[in-house]
C-alpha positions as CSV (number, residue, x, y, z in Angstrom):
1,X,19.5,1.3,10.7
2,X,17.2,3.6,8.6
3,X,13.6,4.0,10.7
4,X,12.2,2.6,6.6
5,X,14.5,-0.8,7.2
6,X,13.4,-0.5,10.4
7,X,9.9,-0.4,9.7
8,X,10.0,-3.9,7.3
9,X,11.8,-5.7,10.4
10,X,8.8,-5.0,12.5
11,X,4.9,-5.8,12.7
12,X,2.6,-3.5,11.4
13,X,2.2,-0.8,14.1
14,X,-1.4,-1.1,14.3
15,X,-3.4,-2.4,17.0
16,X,-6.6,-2.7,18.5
17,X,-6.1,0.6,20.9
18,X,-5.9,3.0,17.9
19,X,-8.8,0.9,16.1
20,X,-11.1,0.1,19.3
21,X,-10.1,2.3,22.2
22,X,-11.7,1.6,25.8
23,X,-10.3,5.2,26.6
24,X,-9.1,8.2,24.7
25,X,-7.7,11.9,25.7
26,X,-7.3,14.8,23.6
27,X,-4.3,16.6,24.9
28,X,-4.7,20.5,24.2
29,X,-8.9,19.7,24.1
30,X,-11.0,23.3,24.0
31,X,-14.2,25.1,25.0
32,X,-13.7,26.9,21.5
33,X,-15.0,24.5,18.5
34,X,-13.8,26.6,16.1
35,X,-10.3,25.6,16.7
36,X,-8.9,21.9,16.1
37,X,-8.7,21.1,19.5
38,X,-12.6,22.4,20.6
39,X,-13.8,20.6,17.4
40,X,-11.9,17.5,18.2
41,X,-13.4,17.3,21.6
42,X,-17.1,18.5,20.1
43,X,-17.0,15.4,17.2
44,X,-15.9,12.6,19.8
45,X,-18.9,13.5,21.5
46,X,-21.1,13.4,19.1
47,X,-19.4,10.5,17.4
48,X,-20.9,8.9,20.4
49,X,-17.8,7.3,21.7
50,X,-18.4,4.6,24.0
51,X,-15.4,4.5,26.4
52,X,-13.6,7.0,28.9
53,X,-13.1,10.4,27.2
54,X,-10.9,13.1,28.9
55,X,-8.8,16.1,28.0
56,X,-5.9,18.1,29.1
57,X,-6.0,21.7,29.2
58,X,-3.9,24.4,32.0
59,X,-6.9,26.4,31.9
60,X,-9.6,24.0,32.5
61,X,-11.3,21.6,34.8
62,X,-14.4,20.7,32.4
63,X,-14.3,21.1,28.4
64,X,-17.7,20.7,26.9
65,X,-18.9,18.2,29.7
66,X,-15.7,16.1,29.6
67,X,-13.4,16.1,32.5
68,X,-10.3,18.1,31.7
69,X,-7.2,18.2,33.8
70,X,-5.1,20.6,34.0
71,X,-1.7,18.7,34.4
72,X,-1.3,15.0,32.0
73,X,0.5,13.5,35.1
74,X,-3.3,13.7,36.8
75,X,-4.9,11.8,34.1
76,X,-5.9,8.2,34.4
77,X,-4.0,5.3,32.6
78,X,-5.5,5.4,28.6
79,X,-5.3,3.8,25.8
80,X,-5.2,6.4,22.6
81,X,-4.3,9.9,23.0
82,X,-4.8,12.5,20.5
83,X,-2.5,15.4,20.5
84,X,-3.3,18.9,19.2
85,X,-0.4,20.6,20.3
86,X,2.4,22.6,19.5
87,X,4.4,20.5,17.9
88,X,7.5,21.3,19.5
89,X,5.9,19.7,22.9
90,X,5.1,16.5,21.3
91,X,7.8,14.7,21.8
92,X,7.6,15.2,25.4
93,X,4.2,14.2,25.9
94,X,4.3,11.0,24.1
95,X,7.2,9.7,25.8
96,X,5.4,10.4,29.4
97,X,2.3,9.0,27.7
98,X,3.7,6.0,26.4
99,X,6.0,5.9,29.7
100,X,3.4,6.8,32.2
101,X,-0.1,6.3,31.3
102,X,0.1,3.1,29.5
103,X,-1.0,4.9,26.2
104,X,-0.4,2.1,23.4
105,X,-1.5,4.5,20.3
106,X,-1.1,8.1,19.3
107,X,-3.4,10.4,16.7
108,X,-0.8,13.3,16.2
109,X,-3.1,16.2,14.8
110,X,-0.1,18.9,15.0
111,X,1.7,20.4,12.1
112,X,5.4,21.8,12.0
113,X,6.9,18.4,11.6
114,X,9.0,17.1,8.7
115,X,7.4,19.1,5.8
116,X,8.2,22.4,7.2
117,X,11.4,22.1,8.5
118,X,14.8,20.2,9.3
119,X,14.1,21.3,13.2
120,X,10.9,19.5,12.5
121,X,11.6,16.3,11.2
122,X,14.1,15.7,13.8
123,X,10.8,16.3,16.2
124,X,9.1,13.8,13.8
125,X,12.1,11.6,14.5
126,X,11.9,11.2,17.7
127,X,8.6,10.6,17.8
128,X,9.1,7.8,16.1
129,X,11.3,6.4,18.0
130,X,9.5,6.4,21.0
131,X,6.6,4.9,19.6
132,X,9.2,2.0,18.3
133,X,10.4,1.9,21.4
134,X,7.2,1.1,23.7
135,X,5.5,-0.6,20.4
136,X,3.2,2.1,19.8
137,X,0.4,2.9,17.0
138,X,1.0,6.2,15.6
139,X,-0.9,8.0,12.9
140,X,0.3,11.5,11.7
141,X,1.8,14.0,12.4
142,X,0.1,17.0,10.4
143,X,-3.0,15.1,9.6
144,X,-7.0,15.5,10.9
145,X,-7.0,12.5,12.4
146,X,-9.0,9.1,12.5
147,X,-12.3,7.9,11.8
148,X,-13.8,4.3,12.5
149,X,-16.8,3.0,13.9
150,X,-16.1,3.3,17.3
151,X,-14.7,7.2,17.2
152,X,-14.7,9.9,15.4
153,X,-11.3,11.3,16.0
154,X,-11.3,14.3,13.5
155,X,-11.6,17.6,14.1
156,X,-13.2,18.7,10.2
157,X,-16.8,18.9,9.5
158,X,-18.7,17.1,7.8
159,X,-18.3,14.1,9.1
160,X,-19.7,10.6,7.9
161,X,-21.3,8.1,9.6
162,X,-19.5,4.7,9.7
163,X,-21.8,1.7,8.2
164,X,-19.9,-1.5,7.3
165,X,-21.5,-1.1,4.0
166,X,-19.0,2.0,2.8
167,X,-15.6,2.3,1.8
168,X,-12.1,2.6,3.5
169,X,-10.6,5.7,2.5
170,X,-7.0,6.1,3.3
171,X,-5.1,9.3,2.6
172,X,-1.7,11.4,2.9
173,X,-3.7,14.7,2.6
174,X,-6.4,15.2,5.5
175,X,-8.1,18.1,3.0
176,X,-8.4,15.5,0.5
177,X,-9.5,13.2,2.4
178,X,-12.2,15.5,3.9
179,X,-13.6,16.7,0.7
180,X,-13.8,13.3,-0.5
181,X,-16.4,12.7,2.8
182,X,-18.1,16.0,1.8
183,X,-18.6,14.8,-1.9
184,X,-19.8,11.6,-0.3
185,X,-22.9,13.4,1.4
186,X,-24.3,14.3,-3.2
187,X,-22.9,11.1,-4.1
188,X,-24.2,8.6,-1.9
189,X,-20.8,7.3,-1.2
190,X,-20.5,5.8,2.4
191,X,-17.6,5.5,4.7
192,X,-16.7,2.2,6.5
193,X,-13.1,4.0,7.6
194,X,-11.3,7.1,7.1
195,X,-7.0,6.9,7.7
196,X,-5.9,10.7,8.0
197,X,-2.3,9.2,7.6
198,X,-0.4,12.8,7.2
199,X,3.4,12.5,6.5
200,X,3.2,8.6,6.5
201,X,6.8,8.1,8.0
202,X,5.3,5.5,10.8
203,X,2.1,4.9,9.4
204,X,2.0,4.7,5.7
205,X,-0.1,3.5,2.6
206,X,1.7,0.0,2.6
207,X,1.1,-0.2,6.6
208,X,-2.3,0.2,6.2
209,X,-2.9,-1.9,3.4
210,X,-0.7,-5.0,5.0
211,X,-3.0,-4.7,8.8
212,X,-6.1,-5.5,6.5
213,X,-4.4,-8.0,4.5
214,X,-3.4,-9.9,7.6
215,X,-6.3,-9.4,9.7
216,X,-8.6,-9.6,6.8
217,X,-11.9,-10.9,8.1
218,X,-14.5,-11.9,4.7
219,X,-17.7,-12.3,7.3
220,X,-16.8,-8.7,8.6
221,X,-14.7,-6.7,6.2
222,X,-15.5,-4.3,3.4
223,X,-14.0,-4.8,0.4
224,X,-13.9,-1.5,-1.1
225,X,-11.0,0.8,-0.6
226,X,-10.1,4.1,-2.0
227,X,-6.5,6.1,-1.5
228,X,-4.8,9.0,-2.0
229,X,-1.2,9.2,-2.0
230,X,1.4,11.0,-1.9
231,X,4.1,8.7,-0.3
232,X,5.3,5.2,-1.3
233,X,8.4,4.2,0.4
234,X,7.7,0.5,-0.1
235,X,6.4,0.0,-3.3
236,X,7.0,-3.7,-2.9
237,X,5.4,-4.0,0.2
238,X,2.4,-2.2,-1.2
239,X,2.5,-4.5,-4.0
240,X,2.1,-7.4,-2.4
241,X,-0.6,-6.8,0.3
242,X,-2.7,-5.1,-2.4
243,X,-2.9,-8.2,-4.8
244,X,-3.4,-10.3,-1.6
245,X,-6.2,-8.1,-0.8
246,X,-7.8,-7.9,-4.4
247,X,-7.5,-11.5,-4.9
248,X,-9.5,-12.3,-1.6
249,X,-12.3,-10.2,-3.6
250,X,-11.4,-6.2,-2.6
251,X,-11.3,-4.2,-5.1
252,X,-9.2,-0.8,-5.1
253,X,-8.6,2.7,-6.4
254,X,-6.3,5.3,-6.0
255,X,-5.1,8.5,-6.6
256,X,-1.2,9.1,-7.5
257,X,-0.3,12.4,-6.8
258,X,3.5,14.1,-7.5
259,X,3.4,12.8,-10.5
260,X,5.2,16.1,-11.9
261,X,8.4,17.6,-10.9
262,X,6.3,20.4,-10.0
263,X,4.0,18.1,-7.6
264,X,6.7,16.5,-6.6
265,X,7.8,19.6,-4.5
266,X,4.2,20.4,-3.9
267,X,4.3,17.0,-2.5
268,X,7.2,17.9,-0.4
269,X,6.3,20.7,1.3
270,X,2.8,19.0,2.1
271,X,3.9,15.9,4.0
272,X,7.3,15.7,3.4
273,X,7.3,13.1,0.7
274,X,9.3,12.1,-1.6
275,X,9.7,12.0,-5.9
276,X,7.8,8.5,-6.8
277,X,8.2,8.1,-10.5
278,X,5.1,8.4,-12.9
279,X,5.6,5.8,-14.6
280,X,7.0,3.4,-12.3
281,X,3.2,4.1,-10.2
282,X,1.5,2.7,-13.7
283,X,3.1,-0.2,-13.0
284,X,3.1,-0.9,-9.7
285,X,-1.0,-0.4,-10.3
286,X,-1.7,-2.3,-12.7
287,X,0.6,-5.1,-11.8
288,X,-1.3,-4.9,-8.3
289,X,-4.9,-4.5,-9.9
290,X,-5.1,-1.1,-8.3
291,X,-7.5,0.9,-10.5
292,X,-5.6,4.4,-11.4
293,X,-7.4,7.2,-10.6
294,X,-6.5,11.2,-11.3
295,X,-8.8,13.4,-9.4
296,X,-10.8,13.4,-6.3
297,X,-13.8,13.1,-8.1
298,X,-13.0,10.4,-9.9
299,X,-12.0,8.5,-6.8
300,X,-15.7,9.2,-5.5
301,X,-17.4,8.1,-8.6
302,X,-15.4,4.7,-8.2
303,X,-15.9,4.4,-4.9
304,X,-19.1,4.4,-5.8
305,X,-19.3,2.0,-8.5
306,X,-17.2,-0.7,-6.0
307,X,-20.5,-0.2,-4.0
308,X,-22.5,-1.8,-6.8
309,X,-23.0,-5.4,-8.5
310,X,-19.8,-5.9,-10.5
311,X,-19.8,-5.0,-14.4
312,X,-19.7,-8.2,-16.1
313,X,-19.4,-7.1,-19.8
314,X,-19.3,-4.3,-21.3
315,X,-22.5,-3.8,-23.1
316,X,-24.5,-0.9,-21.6
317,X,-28.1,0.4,-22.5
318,X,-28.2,4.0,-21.5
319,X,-32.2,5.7,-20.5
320,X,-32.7,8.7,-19.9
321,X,-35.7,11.7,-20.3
322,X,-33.5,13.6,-21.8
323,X,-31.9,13.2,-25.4
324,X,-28.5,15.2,-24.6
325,X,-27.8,13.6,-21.5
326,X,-28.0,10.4,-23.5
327,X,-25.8,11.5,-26.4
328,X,-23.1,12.7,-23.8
329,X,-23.0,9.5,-21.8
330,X,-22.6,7.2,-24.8
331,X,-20.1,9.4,-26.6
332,X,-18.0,8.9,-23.1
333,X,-18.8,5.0,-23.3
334,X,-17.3,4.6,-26.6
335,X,-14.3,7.0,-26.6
336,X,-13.4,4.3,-23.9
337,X,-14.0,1.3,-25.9
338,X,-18.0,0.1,-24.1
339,X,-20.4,-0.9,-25.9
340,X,-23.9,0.6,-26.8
341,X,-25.7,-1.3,-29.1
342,X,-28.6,-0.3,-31.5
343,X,-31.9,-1.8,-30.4
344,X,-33.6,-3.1,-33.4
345,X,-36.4,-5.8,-34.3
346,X,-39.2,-7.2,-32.5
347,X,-38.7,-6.4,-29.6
348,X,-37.7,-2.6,-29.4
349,X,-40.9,-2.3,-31.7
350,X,-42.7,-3.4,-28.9
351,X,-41.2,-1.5,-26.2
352,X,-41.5,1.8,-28.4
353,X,-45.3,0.7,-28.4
354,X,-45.7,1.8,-25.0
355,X,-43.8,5.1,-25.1
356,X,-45.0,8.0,-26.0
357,X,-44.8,9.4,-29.1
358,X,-41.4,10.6,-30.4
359,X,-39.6,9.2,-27.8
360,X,-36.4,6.7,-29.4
361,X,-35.6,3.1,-27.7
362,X,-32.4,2.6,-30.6
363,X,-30.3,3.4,-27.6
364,X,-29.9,5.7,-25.8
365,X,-33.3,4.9,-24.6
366,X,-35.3,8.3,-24.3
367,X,-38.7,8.5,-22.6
368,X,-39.0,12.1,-22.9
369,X,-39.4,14.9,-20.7
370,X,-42.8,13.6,-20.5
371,X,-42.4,10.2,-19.4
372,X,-44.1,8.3,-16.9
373,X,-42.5,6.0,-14.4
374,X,-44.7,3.1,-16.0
375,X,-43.1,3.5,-18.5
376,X,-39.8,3.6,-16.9
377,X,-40.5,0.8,-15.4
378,X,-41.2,-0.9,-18.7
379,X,-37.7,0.0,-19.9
380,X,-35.9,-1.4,-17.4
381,X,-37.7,-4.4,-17.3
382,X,-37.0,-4.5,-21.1
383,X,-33.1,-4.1,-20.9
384,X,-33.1,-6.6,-17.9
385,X,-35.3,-9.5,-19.5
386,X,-36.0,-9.1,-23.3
387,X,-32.8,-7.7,-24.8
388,X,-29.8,-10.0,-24.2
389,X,-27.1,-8.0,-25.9
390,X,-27.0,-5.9,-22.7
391,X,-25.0,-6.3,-19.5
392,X,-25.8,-3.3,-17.5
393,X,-27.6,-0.3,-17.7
394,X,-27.1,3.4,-16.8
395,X,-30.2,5.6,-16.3
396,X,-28.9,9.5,-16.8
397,X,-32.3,11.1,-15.2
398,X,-33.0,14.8,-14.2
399,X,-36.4,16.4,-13.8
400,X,-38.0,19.3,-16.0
401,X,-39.3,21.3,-12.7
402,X,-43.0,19.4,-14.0
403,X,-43.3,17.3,-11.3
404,X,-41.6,15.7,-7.9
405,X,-39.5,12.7,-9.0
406,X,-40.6,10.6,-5.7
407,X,-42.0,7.7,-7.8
408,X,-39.2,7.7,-10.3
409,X,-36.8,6.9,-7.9
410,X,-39.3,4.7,-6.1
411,X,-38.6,2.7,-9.0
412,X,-34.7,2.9,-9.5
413,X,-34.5,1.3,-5.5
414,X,-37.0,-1.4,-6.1
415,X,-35.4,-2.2,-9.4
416,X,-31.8,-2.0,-8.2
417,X,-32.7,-4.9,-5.4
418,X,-33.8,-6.7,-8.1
419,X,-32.3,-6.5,-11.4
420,X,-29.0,-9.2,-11.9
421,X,-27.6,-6.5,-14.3
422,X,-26.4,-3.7,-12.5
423,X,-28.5,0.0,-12.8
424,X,-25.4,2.9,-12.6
425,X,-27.3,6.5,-12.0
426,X,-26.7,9.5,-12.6
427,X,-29.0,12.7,-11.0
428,X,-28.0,16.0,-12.4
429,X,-31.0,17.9,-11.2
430,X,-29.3,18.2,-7.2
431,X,-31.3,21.5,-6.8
432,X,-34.1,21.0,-8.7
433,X,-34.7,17.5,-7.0
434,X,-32.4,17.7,-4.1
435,X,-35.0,16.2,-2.1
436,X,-36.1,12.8,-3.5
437,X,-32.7,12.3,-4.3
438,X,-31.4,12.6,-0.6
439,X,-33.7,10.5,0.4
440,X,-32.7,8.0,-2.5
441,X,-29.0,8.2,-1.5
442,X,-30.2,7.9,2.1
443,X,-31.7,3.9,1.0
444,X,-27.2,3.5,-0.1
445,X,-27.9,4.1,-3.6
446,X,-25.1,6.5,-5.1
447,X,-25.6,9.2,-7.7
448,X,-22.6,9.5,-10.1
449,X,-23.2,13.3,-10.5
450,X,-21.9,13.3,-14.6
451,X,-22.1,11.6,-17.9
452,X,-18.4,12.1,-19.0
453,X,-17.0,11.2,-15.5
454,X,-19.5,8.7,-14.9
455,X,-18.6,6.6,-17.9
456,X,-14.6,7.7,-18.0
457,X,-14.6,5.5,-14.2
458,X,-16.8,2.3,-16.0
459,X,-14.5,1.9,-18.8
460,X,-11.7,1.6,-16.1
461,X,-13.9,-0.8,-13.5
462,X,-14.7,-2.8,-16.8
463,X,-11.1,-3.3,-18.4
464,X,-12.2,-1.9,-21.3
465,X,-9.1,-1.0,-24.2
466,X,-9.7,2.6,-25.1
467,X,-9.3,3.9,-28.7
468,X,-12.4,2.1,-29.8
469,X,-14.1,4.5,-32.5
470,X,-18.1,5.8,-32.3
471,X,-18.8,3.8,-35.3
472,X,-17.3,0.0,-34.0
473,X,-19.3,1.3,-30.2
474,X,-22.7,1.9,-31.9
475,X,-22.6,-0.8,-34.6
């Protein structure tokens, strides 16, 4: 029987000791944080890990303050072990673990498995089957490990810290998934999760995605969740626990990666995955809801815009202080079929009243360089109450070095807990105001860092049908 059959015969291998562990120890754990195993051992630490910590190193009896034995048959029963070994003595140590020690989940850090070799894989194999065998949680190999609220089991830097109000991130790739926490820290994105899954032949996408569908809690569960993969070996597993999950209100984006044949062997030599085809991922996505997404960046930005009120329409007023940023964003908004429509009448007369002079309220909405935030203020009050062809608004706003921003963003957070339509920023000045914006992002606001790629993710989050000229967008 093949270990995928296998895997569909079985429950998802996920339990509470890889989630919530009462005890954890790092085998191969280190004085030196400059290596995976020191910087493992330095992040649980000051992840602030509640339970029994404890590591195994021949050369030590104490590792940063933690007790460290020297042989794994001395260590006390645990729960989750994380391994940054040699992969060749993996094998070994999770069957005495598992065996032994009453171990019931495993965070394989070690490379040399299945995407470098036939010698590995067989490794990986048996692996496997030991964790099958005692019913074992196993996440990796060749990954950085595994992030929740109660641990920080990774050994990378930065690393974010878990609020129920961020994102699950799942991912094949533990680079991507690292830069995609380090892009969080300008973006504003948070982090409820983060699944280092590596070469995904326990653990995969589809496992993942099935534990949250079947445990899904709505008083405690986020319902945002981004992914990179690489690997889908069950495309009709993944399927059907992703509609499950959007239709109980989570919403979901991911990146498809391989799609080349060049990729594909990129892909191959990475985790060890296999040719998915292209076009066969379109499908399975939008079948599933799964909002398709084809950078890191892009992922970000809608991970971001699942942290907001949901786009209901797709009629956006655009203000900014500055007229190119303005002209960029709603070029981007109608290549993808939104909707910006020309204020006119009554009313914009009488918002234009209380700008200054030469500043344009057709939209885009320019204040000027010079603006104040009353007037600002005035605008979005405008957009949200008096104009009633608009469903959302997205405020592109940098600074001219005249002054700090502090009040201007004083207004985008009072506004955003107010407004019913939603307020989508984007900061370009991350120097000039680096600052009042971190303290901005610091409230959970998110700043969408670009025009183009701000407005490229909307159309997608609001179903809009690209192709849509300039002229039908502004008319």
């Amino acid at each position: 029987m093949s270990s995928i059959s296998k895997r569909q015969q079985i429950l998802t291998m996920i339990n509470r000791q890889l989630l919530n562990p009462a005890s954890i120890v790092v085998i191969g754990g280190s004085q030196d944080t400059r290596k995976p195993g020191g910087a493992l051992v330095k992040n649980l630490i000051q992840g602030n890990f509640q339970g029994n910590l404890c590591v195994v190193n021949p050369r030590e009896d104490v590792v940063q303050g933690v007790k460290s034995y020297r042989d794994v048959k001395d260590i006390p029963n645990t729960e989750l072990a994380i391994l940054v070994v040699a992969s060749k003595h993996c094998p070994a140590y999770v069957e005495y673990l598992a065996s032994e020690k009453g171990v019931k989940a495993f965070v394989i850090i070690s490379a040399g498995f299945s995407e470098l070799s036939e010698e590995g894989a067989i490794l990986e194999a048996k692996i496997r089957a030991i964790c099958y065998k005692y019913g074992c949680s196993l996440i990796g190999p060749n990954c950085i490990g595994m992030i929740t609220a109660n641990y920080c089991g990774a050994f990378t830097a930065p690393n974010p810290v878990v609020c129920p109000e961020g994102v699950d991130l799942i991912s094949n790739s533990g680079g991507i998934a690292l830069y995609i926490v380090e892009m969080g820290k300008i973006t504003g994105l948070r982090f409820n999760s983060v699944w280092s899954i590596g070469n995904a032949k326990y653990t995969g996408i589809e496992d993942v995605l099935q534990y949250m569908d079947e445990n899904f809690d709505p008083e405690k569960d986020v319902r945002a969740k981004i992914l990179y993969i690489e690997s889908i070996t069950d495309p009709e597993r993944l399927l059907r626990h992703a509609k499950s999950l959007i239709s109980k209100g989570c919403r979901i984006a991911a990146v498809k990666s391989g799609s080349t044949l060049s990729g594909a062997r990129a892909t191959s030599h990475h985790t060890g995955s296999l040719y998915f085809d292209d076009k066969q991922a379109d499908e399975l996505f939008r079948e599933a809801g799964i909002v398709r997404c084809y950078s890191r960046q892009e992922l970000v930005v809608m991970g971001c815009l699942f942290s907001l009120p949901k786009i209901e329409g797709n009629r956006f007023a655009i203000i900014t202080q500055a007229g190119g940023l303005g002209v960029l964003t709603a070029d981007a908004l109608c290549k993808g079929g939104m909707q910006v429509p020309e204020l006119k009448g009554e009313v914009a007369d009488e918002l234009l009243g209380k700008l200054h002079k030469g500043a344009s309220v057709s939209n885009p909405i320019d204040v000027l360089a010079t603006g104040t935030v009353e007037q600002l203020n005035e605008v979005i009050d405008y957009c949200e109450n008096r104009f009633d062809d608009i469903d959302a608004m997205i405020v592109s706003y940098g600074s001219a070095g005249l002054e700090p921003l502090d009040d201007i963003f004083e207004v985008l957070h009072e506004k955003s807990l107010v407004c019913k339509k939603p307020i989508i920023t984007i900061f370009p000045s991350i120097f000039t105001a680096g600052r009042e914006m971190e303290e901005y992002l610091a409230k959970g606001h998110v700043n969408l860092l670009d025009e183009e790629l701000a407005a490229r993710c909307v159309v997608r989050v609001a179903g809009a049908v690209s192709g849509s000229s300039g002229q039908e967008c502004l008319g």
